[in-house]
C-alpha positions as CSV (number, residue, x, y, z in Angstrom):
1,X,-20.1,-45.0,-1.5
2,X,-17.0,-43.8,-0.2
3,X,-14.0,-42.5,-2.4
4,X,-10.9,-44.3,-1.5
5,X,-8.3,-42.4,0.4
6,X,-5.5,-41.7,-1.8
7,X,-1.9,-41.4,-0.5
8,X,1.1,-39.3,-2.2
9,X,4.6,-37.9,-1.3
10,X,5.2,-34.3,-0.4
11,X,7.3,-32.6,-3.5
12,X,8.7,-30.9,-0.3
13,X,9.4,-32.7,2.1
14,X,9.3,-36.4,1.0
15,X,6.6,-37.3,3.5
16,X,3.6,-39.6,3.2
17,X,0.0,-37.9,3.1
18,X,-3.6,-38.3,2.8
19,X,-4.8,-35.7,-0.2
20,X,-7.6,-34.1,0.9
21,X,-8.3,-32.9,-2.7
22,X,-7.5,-33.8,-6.7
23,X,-4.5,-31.0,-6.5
24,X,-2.8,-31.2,-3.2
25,X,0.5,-31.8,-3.5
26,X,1.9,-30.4,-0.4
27,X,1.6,-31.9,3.2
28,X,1.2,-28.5,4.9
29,X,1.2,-24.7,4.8
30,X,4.7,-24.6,5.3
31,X,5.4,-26.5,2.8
32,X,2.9,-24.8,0.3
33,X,4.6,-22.0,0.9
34,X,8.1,-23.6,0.1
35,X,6.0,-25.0,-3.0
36,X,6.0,-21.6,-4.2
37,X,9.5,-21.0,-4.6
38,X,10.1,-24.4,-5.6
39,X,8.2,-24.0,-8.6
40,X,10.2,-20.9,-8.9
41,X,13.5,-22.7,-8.6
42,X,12.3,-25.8,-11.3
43,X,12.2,-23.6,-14.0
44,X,13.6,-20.1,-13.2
45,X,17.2,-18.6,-11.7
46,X,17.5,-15.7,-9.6
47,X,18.5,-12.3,-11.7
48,X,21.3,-10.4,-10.0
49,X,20.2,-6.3,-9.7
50,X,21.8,-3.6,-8.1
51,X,19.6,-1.3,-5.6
52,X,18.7,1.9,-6.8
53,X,19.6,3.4,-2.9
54,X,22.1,2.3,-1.6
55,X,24.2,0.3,-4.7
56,X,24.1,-2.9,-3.1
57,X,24.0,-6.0,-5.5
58,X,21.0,-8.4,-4.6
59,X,19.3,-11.7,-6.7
60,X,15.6,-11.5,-7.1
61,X,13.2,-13.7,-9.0
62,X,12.4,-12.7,-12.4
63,X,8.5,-13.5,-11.7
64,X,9.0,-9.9,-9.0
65,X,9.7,-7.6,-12.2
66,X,6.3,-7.1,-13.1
67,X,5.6,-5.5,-9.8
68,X,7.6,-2.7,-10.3
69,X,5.4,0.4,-10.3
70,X,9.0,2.9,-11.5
71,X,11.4,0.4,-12.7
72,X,13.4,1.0,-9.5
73,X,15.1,-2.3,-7.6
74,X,15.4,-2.4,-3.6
75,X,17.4,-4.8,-1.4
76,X,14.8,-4.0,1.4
77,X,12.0,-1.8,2.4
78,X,14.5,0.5,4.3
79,X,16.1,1.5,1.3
80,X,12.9,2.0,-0.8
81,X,11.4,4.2,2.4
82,X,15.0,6.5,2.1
83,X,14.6,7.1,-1.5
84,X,10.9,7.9,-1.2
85,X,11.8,10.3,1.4
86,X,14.2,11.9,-0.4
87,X,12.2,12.3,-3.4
88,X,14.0,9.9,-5.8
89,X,11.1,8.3,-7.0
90,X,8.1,9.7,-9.3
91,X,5.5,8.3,-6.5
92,X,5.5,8.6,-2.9
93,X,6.2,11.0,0.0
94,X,6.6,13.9,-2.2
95,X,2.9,13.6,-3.5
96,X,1.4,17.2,-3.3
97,X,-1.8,16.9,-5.5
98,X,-5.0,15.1,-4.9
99,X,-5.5,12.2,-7.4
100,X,-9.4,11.8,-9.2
101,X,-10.4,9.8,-6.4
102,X,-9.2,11.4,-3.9
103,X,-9.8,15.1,-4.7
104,X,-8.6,17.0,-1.6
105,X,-4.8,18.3,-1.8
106,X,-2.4,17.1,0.9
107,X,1.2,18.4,1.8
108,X,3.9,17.2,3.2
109,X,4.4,19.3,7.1
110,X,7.1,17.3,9.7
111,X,7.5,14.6,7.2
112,X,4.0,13.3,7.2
113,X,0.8,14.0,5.1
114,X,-1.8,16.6,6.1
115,X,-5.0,17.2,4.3
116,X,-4.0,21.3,2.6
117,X,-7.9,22.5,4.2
118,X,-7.3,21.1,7.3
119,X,-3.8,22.3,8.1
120,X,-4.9,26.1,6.8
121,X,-7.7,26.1,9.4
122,X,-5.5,25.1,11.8
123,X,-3.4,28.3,11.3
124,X,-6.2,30.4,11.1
125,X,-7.4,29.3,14.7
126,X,-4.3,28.8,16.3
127,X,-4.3,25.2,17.3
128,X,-4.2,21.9,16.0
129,X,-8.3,20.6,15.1
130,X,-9.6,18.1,17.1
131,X,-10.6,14.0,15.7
132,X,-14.7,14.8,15.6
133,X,-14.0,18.3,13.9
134,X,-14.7,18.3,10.3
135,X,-13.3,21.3,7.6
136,X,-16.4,21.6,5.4
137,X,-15.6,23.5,1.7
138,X,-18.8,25.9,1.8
139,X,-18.8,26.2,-1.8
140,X,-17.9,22.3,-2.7
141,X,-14.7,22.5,-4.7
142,X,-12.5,20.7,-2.4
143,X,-9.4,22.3,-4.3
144,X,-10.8,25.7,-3.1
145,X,-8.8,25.9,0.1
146,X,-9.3,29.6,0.7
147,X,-10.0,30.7,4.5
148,X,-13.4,32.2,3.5
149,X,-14.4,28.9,1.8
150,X,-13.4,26.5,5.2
151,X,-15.8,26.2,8.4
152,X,-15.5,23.5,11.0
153,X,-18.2,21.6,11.6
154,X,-18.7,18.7,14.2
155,X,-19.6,15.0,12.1
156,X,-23.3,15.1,12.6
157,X,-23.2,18.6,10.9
158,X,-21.3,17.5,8.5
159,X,-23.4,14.7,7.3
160,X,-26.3,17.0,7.6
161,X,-24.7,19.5,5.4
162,X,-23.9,16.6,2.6
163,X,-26.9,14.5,2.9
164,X,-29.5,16.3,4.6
165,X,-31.5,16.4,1.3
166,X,-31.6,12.2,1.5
């Protein structure tokens, strides 16, 4: 036997729907997504903050604080990007150091990130390494970024070198 359709009103927009399941509330996408801040807006208010960049003042939810990594506030992506760049934040462009899962140190050269092995080979041979070439640490310490510990080696190599005993 069938189970009864069952009608109910949008909490958005007002309209009549069929629920499709026990906990729709909401007609559509749109207004699921408009359901999100509405819940926010029933029992919260919007916290006024000032941005750590540029000194603007801004309102954010209070449910955004506890994704803030260094306690800093942004009015927009822009001025998060500027201080990152300039080094105002504990995290971010100014990273030198490998972290434990990624082992392998990177610097900062023309504002972006380069792997430290692979941007020392490329001084040694004079020109800038290709996508297929590989810089293979001969004695596996990838902090070990001395000249005479670095070889290029095409991918199959690589792989050969790494997992040839599998």
């Amino acid at each position: 036997m069938a189970r009864p359709a069952v009608y109910v009103n949008c909490k958005i927009c007002k309209t009549l729907f069929k629920r499709k399941r026990v906990n729709q509330f909401f007609c559509s996408f749109l207004c699921g997504g408009k359901g999100k801040r509405y819940v926010q807006t029933k029992f919260a208010k919007k916290v006024s903050v000032l941005c750590d960049y540029c000194s603007v003042e801004f309102e954010k939810w209070p449910c955004f604080f506890y994704k803030i990594v260094n306690g800093k506030h942004y009015c927009s992506g822009k001025c998060r990007k500027m201080s990152m760049k300039e080094g105002k934040t504990p995290y971010g462009f100014k990273k030198t150091t490998g972290s434990p899962l990624n082992p392998y140190r990177r610097v900062v050269k023309d504002g972006k990130f380069v792997y430290e092995h692979r941007w020392i080979m490329e001084q040694f041979i004079g020109r800038k390494l290709k996508y297929s070439e590989h810089v293979h640490h001969i004695n596996g310490n990838p902090k070990d970024n001395r000249i005479e510990n670095l070889e290029i080696l095409t991918r199959s190599e690589h792989a050969k070198k790494h997992f040839g005993k599998y």
